[in-house]
MARGU-908507 format. One line per 4 residues: number of its first residue (from 1); for each residue x, y, z of C-alpha. Coordinates in steps of 0.2 Angstrom, whole numbers. Layout:
BEGIN
NUM) X/Y/Z; ...
***
This chain:
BEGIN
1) -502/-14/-283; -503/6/-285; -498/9/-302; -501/27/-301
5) -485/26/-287; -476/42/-294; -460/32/-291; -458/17/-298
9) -444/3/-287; -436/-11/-296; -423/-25/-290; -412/-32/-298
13) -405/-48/-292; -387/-55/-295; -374/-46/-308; -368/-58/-320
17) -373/-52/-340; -390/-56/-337; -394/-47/-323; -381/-30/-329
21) -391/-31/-346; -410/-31/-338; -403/-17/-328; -398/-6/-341
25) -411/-11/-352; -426/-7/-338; -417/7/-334; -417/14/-352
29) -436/12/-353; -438/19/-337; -429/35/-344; -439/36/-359
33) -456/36/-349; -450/49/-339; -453/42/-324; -447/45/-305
37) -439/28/-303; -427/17/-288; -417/4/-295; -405/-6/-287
41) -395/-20/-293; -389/-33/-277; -371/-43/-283; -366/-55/-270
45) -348/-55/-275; -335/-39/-275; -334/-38/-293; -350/-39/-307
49) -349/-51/-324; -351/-69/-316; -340/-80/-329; -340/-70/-343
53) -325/-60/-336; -308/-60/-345; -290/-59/-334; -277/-48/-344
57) -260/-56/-339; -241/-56/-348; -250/-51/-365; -264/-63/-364
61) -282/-60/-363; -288/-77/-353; -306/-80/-353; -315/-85/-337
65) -333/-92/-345; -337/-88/-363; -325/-81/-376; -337/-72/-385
69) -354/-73/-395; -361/-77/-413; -366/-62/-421; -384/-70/-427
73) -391/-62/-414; -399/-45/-415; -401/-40/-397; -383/-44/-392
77) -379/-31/-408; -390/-19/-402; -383/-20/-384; -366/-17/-391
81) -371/-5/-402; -380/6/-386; -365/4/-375; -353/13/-388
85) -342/-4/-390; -347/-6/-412; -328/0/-414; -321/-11/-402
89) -326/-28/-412; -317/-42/-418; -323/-56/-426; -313/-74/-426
93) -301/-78/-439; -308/-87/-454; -297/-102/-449; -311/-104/-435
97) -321/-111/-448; -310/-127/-447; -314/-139/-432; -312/-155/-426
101) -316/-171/-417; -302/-181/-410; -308/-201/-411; -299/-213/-416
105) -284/-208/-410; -283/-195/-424; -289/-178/-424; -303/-179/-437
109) -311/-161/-447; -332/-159/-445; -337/-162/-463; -343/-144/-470
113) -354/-150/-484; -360/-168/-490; -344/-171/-501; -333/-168/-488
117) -346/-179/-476; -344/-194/-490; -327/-195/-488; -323/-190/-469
121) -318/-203/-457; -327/-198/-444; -339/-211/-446; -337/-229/-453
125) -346/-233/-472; -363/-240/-463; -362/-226/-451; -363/-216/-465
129) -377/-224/-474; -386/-223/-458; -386/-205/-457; -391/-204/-474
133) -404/-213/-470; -411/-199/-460; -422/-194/-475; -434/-208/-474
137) -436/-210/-456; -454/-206/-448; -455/-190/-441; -464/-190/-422
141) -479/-181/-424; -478/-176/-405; -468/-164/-394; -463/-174/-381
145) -448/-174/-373; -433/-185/-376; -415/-187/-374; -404/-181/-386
149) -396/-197/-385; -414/-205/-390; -416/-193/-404; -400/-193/-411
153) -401/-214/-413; -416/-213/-420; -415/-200/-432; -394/-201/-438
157) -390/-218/-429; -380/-223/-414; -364/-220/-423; -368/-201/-425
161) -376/-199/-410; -359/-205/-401; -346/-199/-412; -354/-181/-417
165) -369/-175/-405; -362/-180/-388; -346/-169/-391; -355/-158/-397
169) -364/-157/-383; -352/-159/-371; -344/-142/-378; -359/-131/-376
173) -367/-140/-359; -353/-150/-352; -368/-162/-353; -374/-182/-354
177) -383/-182/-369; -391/-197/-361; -400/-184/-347; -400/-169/-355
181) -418/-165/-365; -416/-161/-385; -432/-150/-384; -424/-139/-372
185) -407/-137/-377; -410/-140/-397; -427/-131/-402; -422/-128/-417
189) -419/-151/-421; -440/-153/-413; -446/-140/-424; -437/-146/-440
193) -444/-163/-437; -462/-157/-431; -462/-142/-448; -457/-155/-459
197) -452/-171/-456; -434/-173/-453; -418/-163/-452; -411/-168/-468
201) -431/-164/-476; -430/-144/-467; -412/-142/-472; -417/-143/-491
205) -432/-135/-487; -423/-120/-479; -412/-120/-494; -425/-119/-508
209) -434/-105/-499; -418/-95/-496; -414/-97/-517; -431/-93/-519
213) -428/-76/-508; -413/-73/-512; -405/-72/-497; -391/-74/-491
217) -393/-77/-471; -382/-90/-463; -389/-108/-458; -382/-117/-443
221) -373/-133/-452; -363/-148/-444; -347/-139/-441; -356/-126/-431
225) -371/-114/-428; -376/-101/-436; -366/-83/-436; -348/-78/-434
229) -339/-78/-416; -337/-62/-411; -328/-53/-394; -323/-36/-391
233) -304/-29/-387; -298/-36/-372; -310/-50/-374; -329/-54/-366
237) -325/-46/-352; -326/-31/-357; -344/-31/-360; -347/-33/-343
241) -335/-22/-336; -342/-8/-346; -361/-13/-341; -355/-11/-324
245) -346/4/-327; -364/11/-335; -376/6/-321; -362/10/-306
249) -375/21/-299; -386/9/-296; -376/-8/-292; -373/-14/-273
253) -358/-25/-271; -355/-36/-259; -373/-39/-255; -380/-54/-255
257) -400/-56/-253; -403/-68/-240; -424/-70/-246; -438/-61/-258
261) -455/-63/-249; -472/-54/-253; -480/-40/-243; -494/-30/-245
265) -495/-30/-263; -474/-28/-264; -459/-38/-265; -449/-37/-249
269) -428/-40/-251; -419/-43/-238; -400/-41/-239; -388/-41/-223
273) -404/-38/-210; -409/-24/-221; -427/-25/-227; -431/-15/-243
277) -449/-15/-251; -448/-15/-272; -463/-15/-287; -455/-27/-297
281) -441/-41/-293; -429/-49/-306; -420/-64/-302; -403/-66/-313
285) -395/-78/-300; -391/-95/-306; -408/-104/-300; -399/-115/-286
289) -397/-98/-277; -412/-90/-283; -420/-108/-276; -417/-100/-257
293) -418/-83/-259; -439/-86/-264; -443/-99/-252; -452/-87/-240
297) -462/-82/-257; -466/-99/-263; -461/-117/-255; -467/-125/-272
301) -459/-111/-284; -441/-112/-275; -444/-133/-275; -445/-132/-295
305) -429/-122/-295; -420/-133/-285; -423/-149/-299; -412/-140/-311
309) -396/-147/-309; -378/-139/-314; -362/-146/-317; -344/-142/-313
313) -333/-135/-326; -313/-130/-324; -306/-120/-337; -287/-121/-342
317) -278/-108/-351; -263/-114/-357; -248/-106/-367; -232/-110/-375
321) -220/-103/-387; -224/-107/-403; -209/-117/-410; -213/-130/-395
325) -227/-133/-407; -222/-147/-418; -238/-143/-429; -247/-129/-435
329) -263/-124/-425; -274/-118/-439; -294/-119/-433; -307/-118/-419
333) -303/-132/-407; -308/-149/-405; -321/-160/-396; -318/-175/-388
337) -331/-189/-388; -332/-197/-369; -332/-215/-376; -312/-212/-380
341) -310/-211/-363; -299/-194/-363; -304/-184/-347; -306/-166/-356
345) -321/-162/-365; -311/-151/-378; -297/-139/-382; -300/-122/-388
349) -285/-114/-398; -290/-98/-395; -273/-90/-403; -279/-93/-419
353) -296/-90/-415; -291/-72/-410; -274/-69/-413; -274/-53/-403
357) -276/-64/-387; -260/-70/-385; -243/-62/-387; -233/-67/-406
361) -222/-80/-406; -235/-90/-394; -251/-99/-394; -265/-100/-381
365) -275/-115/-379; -289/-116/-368; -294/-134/-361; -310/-138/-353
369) -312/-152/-339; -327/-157/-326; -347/-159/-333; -359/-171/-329
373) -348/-185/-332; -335/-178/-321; -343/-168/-306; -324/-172/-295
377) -313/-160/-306; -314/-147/-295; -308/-157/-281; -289/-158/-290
381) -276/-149/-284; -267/-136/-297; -254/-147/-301; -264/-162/-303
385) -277/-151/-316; -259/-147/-326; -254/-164/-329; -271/-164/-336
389) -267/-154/-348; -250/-159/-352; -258/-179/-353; -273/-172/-365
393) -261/-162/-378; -249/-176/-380; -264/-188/-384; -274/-176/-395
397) -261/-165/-402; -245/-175/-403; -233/-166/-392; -228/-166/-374
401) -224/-149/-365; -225/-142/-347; -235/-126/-351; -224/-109/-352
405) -239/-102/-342; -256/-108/-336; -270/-102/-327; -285/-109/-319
409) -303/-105/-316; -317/-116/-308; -333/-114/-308; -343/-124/-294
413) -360/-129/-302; -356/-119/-318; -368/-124/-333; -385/-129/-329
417) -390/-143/-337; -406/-145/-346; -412/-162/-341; -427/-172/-344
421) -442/-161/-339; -435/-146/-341; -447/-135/-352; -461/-140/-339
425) -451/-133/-325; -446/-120/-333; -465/-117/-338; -471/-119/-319
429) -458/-103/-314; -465/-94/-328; -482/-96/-324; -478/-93/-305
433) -471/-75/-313; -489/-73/-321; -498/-74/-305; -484/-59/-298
437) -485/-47/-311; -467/-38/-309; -456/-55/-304; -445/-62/-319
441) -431/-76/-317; -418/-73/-330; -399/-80/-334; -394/-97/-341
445) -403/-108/-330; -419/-107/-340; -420/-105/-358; -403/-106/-365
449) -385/-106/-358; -376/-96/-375; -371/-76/-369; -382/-72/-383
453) -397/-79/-373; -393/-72/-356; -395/-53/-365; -410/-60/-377
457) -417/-65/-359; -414/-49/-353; -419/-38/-367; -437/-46/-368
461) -440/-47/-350; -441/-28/-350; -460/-24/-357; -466/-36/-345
465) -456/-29/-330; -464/-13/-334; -481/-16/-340; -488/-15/-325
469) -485/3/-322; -493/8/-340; -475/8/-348; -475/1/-365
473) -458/-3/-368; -452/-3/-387; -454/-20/-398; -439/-32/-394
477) -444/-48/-401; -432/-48/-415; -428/-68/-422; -415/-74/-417
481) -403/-88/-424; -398/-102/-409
***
């Protein structure tokens, strides 16, 4: 490669948050050197923001993908913070705090503290005991990988595996805690067991040292991870419409990039029979699409992608006049765990979350259906996925309604999911990227699937983008909270 080529071409592939964030972070650097630059963002589709884009209909503000991010992590903050949004934040109502599991026919509150543990029902007495446990079991001096199923039975018990981690994780993944890989979707669990010796062990641990310090920070606990939930006016969307409003100049859409192949020292795009030769390639596609696009670069590197599997995810908004509601709605949501055979994997109430979403004198819900364990949601009609919802509210929150208004939004193959193996397939496409100085796979198929992760991916893949040409980007590796 020429890396005294006065300009300097970089591709950006695919414009969901990921892709919008590297862009405006590579081209910031790229300002800062000083340097003659071409860079070019591809988006397949007519409109940039991938899921996290937010409809503005009758009052509400309907989330497609994400309704927002946890304000642990400093990159997001410095994101914001760069596009001129600080003043447009809005953090969730304290009642957010409060959220539930609904087994047992009965929604049940996620114990906050180990008082309220002792005396939830959530899990039987021996359940309980089981759990408590936790303490005494042997660590695994090892990092191999595992279920979270498997760790979560061995560490808290069967009972807390079933009735707290697989809603858990059907919230964030839409997963099978019986497939999906703990290491790669919960770091944080391996290394509190690998650093020392159980959860229950770094959680007191953690707690010393911060009295010690004196700090304050927050720790993620049972009810929740750490940070507050954050959006912006008008909802997430609004991030990505003002990222592609900043980097207009440079975003294509409507062009989808049919192949990334290798040239003469340079990356070669093509997009609708157009050939276009670039320094340096990012890939923000979900990796079954970026899978095709770099067969012609690598038959083993686009095979790897192909083993990371997704799952299909349908997203309800539903809303109804408030005195419909037989009770108040005063918390986050609730999860439902697979083995009480209810087919949604949880309920948002986002009207309480953020008020502002959702006209007065009604209340916004947002139910989430499909997953691992469900991959034929997508094929139900409209009405079909509405009787859904109707069926789920009466069971889990005790009243019977046609919705005053709903909206739906599916998302074909729309959460990757972190399977067994994971970390090593990720780690072959990143040691593929070594080999290409100037190639980077970013986005929520590879190293976590939170919004807060896509921009973290983003952020840090810009010194290595750009080394190569003798620009030193600034420091990003901030910690952050998962």
């Amino acid at each position: 490669m020429n890396r005294n080529r006065k300009k300097i071409r970089v591709a950006i592939i695919g414009g969901g948050v990921a892709g919008l964030s590297a862009a405006f972070r590579i081209r910031e650097e790229l300002r800062t050197a000083s340097v003659d630059y071409d860079l070019i963002l591809y988006e397949q589709k007519g409109k940039c923001g991938g899921a996290t884009q937010t409809l503005s209909d009758k009052g509400y503000a309907l989330e497609h993908g994400p309704n927002g991010w946890l304000s642990s992590e400093p990159l997001t903050g410095r994101l914001i913070e760069e596009l001129g949004l600080t003043s447009e934040l809005i953090t969730a109502n304290e009642a957010a705090g409060n959220r539930y599991i609904f087994t047992r026919n009965r929604l049940q509150p996620i114990p906050t503290t180990p008082l309220k543990f002792l005396v939830s029902g959530l899990l039987r007495p021996w359940e309980k005991i089981r759990v408590a446990g936790e303490y005494f079991v042997p660590p695994r001096k090892d990092d191999r990988d595992e279920t979270i199923y498997d760790f979560g039975c061995r560490r808290l018990g069967k009972g807390f595996a079933e009735t707290m981690l697989d809603p858990m994780v059907s919230g964030i993944f839409a997963g099978d805690i019986h497939q999906l890989s703990l290491p790669a979707t919960f770091p944080k669990m391996r290394s509190m067991e690998l650093e020392y010796g159980g959860l229950f062990k770094a959680m007191f641990a953690k707690k010393r040292e911060k009295k010690k310090n004196r700090t304050n920070s927050q720790e993620a606990g049972p009810s929740g991870p750490a940070g507050v939930l954050t959006t912006l006016q008008g909802g997430t969307g609004r991030l990505s419409e003002t990222l592609a409003a900043t980097m207009q100049d440079v975003i294509q859409k409507g062009k989808e990039v049919s192949s990334l192949s290798r040239e003469n020292d340079e990356f070669v795009v093509t997009c609708g029979g157009e050939r276009r030769s670039f320094d340096a390639v990012v890939m923000a596609v979900p990796a079954h699409r970026a899978s095709k696009i770099v067969e012609p670069l690598n038959l083993q590197l686009s095979q790897t992608l192909q083993e990371i599997s997704f799952a299909n995810v349908a997203v309800v908004c539903h809303a109804y006049e408030s005195q419909t509601i037989p009770q108040k709605l005063n918390g986050f949501g609730h999860l439902i765990p697979r083995r009480d055979g209810i087919r949604a994997l949880g309920c948002l109430w986002t009207s309480c979350i953020f008020p502002n979403q959702a006209p007065n004198g009604t209340v916004l819900l947002r139910t989430i259906f499909g997953g691992a364990h469900d991959p034929e949601i997508l094929d139900l009609s409209d009405s079909d996925m509405i009787d859904l919802v109707v069926e789920s509210t009466a069971t889990t929150l005790g009243f019977k309604a046609v919705p005053l208004e709903s909206w739906i939004f599916r998302h074909p193959r729309g959460i990757a999911q972190y399977t067994l193996g994971h970390r090593e397939r990720v780690k072959k496409v990143e040691q593929f990227c070594e080999q290409l100085p100037g190639l980077a796979f970013v986005g929520a198929s590879y190293r976590g699937v939170a919004l807060n992760r896509c921009i973290r991916d983003a952020y840090t893949i810009a010194p290595r983008i750009l080394q190569p040409f003798g620009i030193h980007a600034d420091s990003l590796n901030e910690p952050v909270s998962n």
